[in-house]
C-alpha positions in Angstrom: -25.3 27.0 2.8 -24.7 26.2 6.3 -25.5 22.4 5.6 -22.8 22.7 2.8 -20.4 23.5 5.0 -21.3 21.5 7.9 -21.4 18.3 6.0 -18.6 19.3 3.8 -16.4 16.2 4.6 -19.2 13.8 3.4 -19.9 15.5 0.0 -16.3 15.3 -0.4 -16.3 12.0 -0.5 -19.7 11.3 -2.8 -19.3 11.2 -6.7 -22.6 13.4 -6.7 -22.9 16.7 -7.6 -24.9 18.8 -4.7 -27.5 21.6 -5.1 -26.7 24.9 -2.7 -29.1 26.5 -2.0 -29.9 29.3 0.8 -33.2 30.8 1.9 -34.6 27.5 -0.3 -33.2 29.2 -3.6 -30.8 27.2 -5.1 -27.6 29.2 -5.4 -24.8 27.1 -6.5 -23.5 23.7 -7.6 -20.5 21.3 -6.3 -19.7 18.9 -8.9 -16.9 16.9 -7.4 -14.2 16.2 -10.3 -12.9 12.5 -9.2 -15.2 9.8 -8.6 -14.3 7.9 -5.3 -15.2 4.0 -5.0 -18.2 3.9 -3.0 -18.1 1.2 -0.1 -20.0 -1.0 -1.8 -17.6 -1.1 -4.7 -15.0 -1.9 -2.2 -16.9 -4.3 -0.6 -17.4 -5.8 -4.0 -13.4 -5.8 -4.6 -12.4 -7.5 -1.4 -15.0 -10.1 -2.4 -13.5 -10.6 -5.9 -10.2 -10.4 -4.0 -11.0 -13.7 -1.7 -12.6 -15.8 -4.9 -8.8 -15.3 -6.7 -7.5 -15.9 -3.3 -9.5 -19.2 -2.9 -9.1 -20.2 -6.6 -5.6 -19.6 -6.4 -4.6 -21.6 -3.3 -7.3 -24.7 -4.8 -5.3 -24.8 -8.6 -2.0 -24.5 -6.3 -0.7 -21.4 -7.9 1.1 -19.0 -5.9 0.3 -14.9 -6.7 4.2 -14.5 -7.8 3.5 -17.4 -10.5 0.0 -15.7 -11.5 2.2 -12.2 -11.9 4.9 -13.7 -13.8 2.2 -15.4 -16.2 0.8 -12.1 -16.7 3.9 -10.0 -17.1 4.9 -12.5 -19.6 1.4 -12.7 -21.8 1.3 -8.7 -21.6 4.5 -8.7 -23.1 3.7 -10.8 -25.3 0.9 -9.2 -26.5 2.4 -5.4 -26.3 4.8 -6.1 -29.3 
């Protein structure tokens, strides 16, 4: 119990539910209710982020022109 509350901030930001236990007997569960992107998961999204980036800039498109193309195709297919 007094783990739980010490590292409170860090199972906050887990998607994991935790076991609580006290004396070694397990009396109660947090089960967070959001996930939140682990790092590597934003690590893996800034990644993705520079390959568009770099794909972008070498096709000479311009990321109004890419949004534009997409407003327009979802549109498109919406109807």
């Amino acid at each position: 119990m007094r783990e739980f509350r010490s590292h409170l901030n860090q199972y906050l930001l887990t998607s994991r539910p935790v076991a609580i236990t006290r004396h070694g007997e397990t009396v109660g569960y947090y089960i967070p209710t959001r996930h939140h992107a682990e790092k590597s998961e934003l690590d893996e999204l800034k990644q993705a982020a520079l390959q568009l980036e770099k794909l972008l800039k070498s096709h000479g498109i311009t990321e109004n022109e890419l949004l534009t193309e997409f407003r327009a195709l979802r549109k498109r297919h919406t109807k």
